[in-house]
C-alpha positions in Angstrom: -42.8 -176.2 -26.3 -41.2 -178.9 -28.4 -43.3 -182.3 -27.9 -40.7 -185.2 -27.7 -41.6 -189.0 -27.7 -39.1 -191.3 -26.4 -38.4 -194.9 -27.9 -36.0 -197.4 -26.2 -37.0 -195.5 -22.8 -36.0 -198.0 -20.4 -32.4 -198.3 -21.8 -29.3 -196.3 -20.5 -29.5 -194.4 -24.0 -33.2 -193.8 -23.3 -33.1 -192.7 -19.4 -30.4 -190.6 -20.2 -32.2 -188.1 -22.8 -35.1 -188.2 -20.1 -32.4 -186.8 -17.6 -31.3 -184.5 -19.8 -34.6 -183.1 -21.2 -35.8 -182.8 -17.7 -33.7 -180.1 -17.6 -34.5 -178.8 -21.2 -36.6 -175.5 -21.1 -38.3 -175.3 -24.7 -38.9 -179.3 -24.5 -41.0 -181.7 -22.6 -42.1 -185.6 -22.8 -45.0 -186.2 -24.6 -44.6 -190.4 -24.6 -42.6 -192.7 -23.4 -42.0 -195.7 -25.6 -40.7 -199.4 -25.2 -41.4 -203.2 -25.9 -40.6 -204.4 -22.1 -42.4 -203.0 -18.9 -45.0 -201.7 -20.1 -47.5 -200.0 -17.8 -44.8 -199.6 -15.3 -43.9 -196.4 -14.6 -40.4 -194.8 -15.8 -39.5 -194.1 -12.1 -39.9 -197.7 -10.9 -37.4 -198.9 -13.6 -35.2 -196.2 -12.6 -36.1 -194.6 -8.8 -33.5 -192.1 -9.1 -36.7 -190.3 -11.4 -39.1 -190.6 -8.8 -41.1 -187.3 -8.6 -39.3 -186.1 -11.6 -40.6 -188.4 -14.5 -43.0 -190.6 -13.5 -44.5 -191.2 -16.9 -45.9 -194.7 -17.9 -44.2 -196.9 -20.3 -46.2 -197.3 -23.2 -45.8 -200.4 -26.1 -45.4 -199.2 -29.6 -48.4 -199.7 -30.6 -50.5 -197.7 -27.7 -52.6 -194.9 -29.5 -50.4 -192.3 -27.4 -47.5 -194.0 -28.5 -49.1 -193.6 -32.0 -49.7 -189.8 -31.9 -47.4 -186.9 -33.7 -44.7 -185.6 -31.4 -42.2 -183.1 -33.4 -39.1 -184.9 -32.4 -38.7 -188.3 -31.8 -35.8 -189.9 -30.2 -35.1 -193.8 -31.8 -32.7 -194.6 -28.3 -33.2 -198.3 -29.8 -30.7 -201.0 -31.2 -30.1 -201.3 -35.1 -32.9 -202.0 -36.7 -35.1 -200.3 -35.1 -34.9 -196.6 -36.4 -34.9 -198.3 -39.8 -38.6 -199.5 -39.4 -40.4 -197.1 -38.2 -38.6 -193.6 -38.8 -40.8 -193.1 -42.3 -43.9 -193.1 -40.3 -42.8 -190.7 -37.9 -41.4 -188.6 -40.5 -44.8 -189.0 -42.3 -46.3 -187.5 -38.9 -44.2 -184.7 -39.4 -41.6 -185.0 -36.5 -38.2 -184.7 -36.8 -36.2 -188.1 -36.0 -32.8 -188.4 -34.1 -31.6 -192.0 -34.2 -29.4 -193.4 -31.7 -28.6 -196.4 -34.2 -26.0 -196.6 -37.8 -28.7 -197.2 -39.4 -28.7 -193.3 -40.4 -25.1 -192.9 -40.2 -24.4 -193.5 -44.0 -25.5 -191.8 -47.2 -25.6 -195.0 -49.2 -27.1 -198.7 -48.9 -23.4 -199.6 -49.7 -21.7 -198.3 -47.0 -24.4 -198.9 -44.6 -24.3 -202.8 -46.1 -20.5 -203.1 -45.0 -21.3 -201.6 -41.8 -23.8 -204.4 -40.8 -21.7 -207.0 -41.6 -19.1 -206.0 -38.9 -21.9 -206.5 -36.2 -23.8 -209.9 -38.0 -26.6 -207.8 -39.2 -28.1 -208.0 -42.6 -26.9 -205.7 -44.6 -29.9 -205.1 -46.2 -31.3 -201.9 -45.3 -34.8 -201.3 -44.9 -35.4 -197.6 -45.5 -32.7 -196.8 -48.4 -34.9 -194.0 -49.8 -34.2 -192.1 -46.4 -30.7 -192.5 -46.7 -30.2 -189.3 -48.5 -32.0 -187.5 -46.2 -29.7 -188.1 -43.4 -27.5 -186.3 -42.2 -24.2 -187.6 -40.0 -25.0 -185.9 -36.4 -21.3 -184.6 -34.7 -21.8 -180.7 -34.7 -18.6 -180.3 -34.1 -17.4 -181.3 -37.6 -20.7 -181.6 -39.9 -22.7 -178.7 -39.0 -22.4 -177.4 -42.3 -23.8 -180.1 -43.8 -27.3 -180.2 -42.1 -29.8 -178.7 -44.5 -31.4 -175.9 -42.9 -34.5 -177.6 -42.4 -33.1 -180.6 -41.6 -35.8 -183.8 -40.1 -33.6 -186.7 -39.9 -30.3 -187.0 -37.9 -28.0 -190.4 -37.1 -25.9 -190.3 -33.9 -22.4 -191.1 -34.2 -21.4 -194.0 -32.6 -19.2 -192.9 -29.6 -15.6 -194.0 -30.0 -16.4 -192.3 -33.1 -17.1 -189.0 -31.3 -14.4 -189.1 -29.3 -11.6 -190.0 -32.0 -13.1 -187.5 -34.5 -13.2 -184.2 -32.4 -9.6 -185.3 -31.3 -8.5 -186.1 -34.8 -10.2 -184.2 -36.9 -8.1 -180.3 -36.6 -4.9 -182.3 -37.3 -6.3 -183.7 -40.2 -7.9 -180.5 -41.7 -4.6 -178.4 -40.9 -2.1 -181.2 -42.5 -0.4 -181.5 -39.1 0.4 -185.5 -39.8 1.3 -188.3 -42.3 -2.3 -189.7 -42.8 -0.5 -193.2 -42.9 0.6 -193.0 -39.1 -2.9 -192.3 -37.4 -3.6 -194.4 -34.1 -6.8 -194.9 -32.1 -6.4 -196.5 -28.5 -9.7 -196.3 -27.1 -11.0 -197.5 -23.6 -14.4 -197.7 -22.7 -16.5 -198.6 -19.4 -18.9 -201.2 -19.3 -22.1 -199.5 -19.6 -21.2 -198.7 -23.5 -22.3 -202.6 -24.1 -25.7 -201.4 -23.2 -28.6 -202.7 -20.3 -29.0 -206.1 -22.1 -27.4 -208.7 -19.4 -24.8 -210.7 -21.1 -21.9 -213.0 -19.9 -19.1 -211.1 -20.6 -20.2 -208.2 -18.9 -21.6 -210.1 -15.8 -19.7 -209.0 -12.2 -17.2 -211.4 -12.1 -15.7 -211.5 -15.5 -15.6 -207.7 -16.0 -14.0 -206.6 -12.4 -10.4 -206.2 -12.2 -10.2 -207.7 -15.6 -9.4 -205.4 -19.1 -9.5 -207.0 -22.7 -9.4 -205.7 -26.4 -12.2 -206.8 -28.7 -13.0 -206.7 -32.3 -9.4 -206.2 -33.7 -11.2 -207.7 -37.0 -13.0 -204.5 -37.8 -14.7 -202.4 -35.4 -17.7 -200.6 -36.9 -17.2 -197.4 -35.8 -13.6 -197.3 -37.7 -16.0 -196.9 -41.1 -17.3 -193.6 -39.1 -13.9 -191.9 -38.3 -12.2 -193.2 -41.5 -15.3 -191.9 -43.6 -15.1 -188.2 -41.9 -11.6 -187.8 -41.4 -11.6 -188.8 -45.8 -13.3 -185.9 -46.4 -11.5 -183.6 -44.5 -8.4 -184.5 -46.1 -9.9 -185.1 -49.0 -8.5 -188.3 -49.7 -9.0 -192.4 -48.6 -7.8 -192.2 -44.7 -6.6 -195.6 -42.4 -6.7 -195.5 -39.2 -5.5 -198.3 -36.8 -7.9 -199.2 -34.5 -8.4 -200.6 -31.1 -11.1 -200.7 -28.7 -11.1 -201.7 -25.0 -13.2 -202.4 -22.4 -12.0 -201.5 -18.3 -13.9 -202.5 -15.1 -15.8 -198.9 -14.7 -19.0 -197.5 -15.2 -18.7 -194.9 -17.8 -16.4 -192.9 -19.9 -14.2 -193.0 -23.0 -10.6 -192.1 -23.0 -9.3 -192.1 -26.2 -5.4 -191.8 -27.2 -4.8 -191.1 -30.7 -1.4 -190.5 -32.2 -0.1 -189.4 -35.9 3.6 -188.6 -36.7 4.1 -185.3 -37.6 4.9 -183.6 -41.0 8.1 -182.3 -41.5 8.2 -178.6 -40.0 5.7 -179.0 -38.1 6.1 -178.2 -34.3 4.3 -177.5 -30.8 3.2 -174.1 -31.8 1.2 -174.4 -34.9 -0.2 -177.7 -33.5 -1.7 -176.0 -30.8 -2.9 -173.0 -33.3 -4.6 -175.9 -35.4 -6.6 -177.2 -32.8 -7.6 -173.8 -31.0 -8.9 -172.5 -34.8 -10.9 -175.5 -35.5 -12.7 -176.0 -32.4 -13.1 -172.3 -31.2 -16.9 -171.9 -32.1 -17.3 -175.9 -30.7 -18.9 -175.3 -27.4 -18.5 -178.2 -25.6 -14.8 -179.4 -26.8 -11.9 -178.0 -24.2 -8.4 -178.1 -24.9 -6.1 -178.7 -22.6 -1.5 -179.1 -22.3 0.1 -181.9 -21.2 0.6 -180.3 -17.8 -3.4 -180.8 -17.1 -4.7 -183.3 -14.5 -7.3 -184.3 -16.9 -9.4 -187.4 -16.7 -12.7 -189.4 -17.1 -14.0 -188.2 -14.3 -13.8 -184.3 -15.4 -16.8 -185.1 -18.2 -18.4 -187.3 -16.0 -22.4 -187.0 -16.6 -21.6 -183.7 -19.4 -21.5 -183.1 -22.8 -18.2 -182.2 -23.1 -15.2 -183.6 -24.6 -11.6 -182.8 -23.0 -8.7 -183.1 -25.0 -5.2 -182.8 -23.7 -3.0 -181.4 -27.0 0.7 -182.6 -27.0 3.7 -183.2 -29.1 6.1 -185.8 -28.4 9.6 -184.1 -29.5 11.8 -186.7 -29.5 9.6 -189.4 -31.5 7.8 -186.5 -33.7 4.4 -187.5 -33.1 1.2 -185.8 -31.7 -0.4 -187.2 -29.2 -4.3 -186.1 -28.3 -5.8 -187.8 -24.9 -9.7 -187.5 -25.6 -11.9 -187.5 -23.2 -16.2 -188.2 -23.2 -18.9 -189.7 -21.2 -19.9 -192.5 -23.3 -23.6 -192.2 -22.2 -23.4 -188.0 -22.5 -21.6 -186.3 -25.4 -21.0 -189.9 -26.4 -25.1 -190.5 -26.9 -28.0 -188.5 -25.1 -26.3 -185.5 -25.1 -24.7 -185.2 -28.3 -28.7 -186.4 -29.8 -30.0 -183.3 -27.5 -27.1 -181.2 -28.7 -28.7 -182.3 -32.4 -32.2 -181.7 -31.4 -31.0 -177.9 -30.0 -29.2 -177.6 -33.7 -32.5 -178.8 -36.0 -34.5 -176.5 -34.0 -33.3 -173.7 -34.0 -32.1 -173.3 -30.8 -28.4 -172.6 -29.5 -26.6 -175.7 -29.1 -26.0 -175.3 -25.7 -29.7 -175.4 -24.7 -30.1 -177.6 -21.9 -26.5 -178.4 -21.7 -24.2 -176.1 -20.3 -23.9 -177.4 -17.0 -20.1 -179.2 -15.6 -20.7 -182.7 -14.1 -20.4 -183.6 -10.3 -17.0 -184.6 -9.1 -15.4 -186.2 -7.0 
């Protein structure tokens, strides 16, 4: 069995790759790891575990906190992974960070990434930087090394934009000029922390854009989408938050290339993602929504053309806390492994 330690437990990041492992059958909690409620059981912070992982909460620096697992999940803010993923490495565990701070190859890139969220840009563990490897199967699987120890998480508007993106990019479907995110989020992508703006009152029956100055995760899809071109991409960007819980519907739009039409769009898209798993295409005659990837690792995307204004339109569809975080970083851990991706996974969400 594959040991797995935990850090950031008591998070939504942090339950939710507890959930999912529950279910894993080649992996099972060894330590669970945080700097608040220590002591306390995992199912008293979160009853909907009760009987199912009842594990205590341990600080950082407990001995069992301290021992070797062989993966270790960094479900922590920045920072964090940054610190103390040497020492784990050192331990010989492989490390899966929820973070960016191993989502870039370089100290530059990672630098101008910091800045866009007030963080020093600074980083602390450059020398692992090149041992990283950016963690979205579904476009980079080729690049892990095949004994690959160290894996950064996309960020999940990222995800979502990327595996809508990305097959009109690679088959030249678009003027790389005309590319548009639209990207609505629910609230539980801001995390546990309590804060103002996300209190009750000011987040029901209310929807607002935020950081039209430079959201961080743009550096992530304008970085990938680069190199599948194989030249500088731009995308225009614009994250929003509505009053529910979780989810990530994306709407991205390019204008298409001369000659191009329905057909060979819908031939791009079903070539590129055909060995992807947990990406399902969809036409524009699907009653597709949130609530279809609700608590899975999939991502939905409803494939259209727009004839009479040329452009391709891709509806993208995640849950933020799923294939946007836990189970993408479980999806990882299944891929560096050895195990089929799928492991643990391949289950459809509840609905209604």
């Amino acid at each position: 069995m594959i040991k797995v330690k935990v850090v950031g437990c008591g998070g939504y990041g942090g339950v939710g790759i507890v959930e999912l492992l529950r279910g894993h059958p080649e992996a099972e909690i060894q330590a669970l790891v945080d700097v608040a409620d220590a002591g306390s059981a995992l199912s008293d912070l979160y009853p909907h575990l009760k009987g199912f992982c009842d594990l205590p909460i341990r600080k950082p620096d407990d001995p069992v906190a301290q021992e070797p697992a062989d993966v270790v999940f960094f479900a922590t803010p920045d920072g964090v992974g940054m610190g103390n993923a040497a020492a784990e490495l050192a331990k010989g565990a492989r490390v899966i960070d929820y973070s960016g701070d191993f989502r870039f190859y370089n100290p530059s890139d990672y630098a101008e990434y910091a800045r866009r969220i007030g963080r020093d840009p600074v980083h602390k563990a450059p020398e692992l930087l090149d041992r990283t490897v950016y963690g979205l199967p579904e476009l980079n699987r080729r690049a892990y090394r095949q004994d690959q120890r160290l894996v950064g998480n996309p960020g999940c508007f990222a995800m979502s934009c990327l595996i809508g993106l990305a097959p009109a990019v690679a088959a030249e479907l678009v003027d790389l000029q005309s590319l548009i995110c639209d990207c609505k989020t629910g609230v539980s992508g801001a995390g546990k922390k309590a804060a103002a703006a996300h209190h009750y009152p000011a987040r029901y029956d209310n929807m607002g854009a935020y950081r039209l100055s430079g959201h961080q995760h743009v550096m992530e899809i304008e970085r990938m989408l680069g190199a599948l071109a194989g030249q500088a991409v731009a995308v225009t960007f614009t994250a929003q938050v509505v009053p529910v819980c979780r989810g990530i519907l994306s709407c991205l739009y390019g204008t298409l290339r001369d000659g191009i039409g329905p057909a060979q769009v819908q031939e791009a898209y079903a070539t590129f993602h055909k060995s992807n798993r947990f990406v399902r295409l969809f036409d524009s005659r699907a009653a597709v929504g949130t609530v279809h990837v609700r608590g899975t690792n999939y991502c939905n995307l409803v494939v259209d053309v727009d004839a009479r204004t040329r452009r391709l339109r891709v509806i993208s569809h995640i849950d933020n806390l799923v294939k946007g975080q836990a189970g993408n970083a479980l999806q990882n851990l299944n891929l560096i492994c050895g195990l089929s991706e799928e492991t643990g996974l391949d289950h459809p969400g509840f609905y209604p």
